[in-house]
N, C-alpha and C positions, 0 to 999 in steps of 0.2 A: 748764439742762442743757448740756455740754461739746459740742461738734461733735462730737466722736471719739465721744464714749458712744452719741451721736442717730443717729451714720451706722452703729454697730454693731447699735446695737436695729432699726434699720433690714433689716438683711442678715440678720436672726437669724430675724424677722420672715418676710422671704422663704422664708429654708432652712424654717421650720416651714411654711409653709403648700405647699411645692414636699414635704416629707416627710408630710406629713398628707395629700396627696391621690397620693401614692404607697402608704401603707399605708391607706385604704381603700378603693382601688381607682376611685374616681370623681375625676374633675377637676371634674366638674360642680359636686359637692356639695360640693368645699371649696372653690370657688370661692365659691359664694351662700353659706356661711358666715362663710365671713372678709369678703364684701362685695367680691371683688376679679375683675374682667373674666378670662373664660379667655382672652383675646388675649394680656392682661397676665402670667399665667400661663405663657404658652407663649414667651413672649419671656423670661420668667426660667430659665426650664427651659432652653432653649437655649442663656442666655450662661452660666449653670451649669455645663453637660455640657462647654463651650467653655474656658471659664477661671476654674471655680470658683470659691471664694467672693468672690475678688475681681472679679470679673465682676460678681458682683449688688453691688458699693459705688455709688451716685448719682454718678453722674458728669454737671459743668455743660457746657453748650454752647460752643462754643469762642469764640463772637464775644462772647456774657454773660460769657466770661470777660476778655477781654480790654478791654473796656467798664470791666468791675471796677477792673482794674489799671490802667487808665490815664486813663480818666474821656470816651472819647469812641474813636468807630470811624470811622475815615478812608477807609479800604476794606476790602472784603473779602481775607483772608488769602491764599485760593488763588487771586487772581485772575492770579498769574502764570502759575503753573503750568497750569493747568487751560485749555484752547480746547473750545471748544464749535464742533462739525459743522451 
């Protein structure tokens, strides 16, 4: 299967189970249906309400990405920017 197809059936997957436990009223219960953590649940609902459906696409880690692209991590990205108190 195509990445684009997997990351849609993915997000489609989300909306119905974020719309299945809107219309029957329990988050519980379509939680232990579909087999998925209400933590999980309310982190989808959130980036939802936030930036709709593109919100719920998989998105990689920024350091796994860069690993990818280039085959090894020399440092961390924001280590310039960033001071720690």
């Amino acid at each position: 299967m195509q990445k684009e197809v997997r990351e849609a059936l993915r997000i489609r997957f989300k909306l119905a189970i974020l719309e299945y436990g809107r219309g029957i009223g329990s988050v519980t219960k379509a939680c232990r249906e579909f087999k998925v953590p209400r933590s999980t649940f309310y982190e989808w609902k959130k980036v939802f309400e936030k930036e709709g459906k593109a919100g719920l696409a998989q998105y990689m880690p920024i350091l796994l990405l860069i690993y990818y692209r280039t085959g090894y991590i020399t440092s961390f990205p924001f280590e310039s920017t960033c001071t720690v108190k």
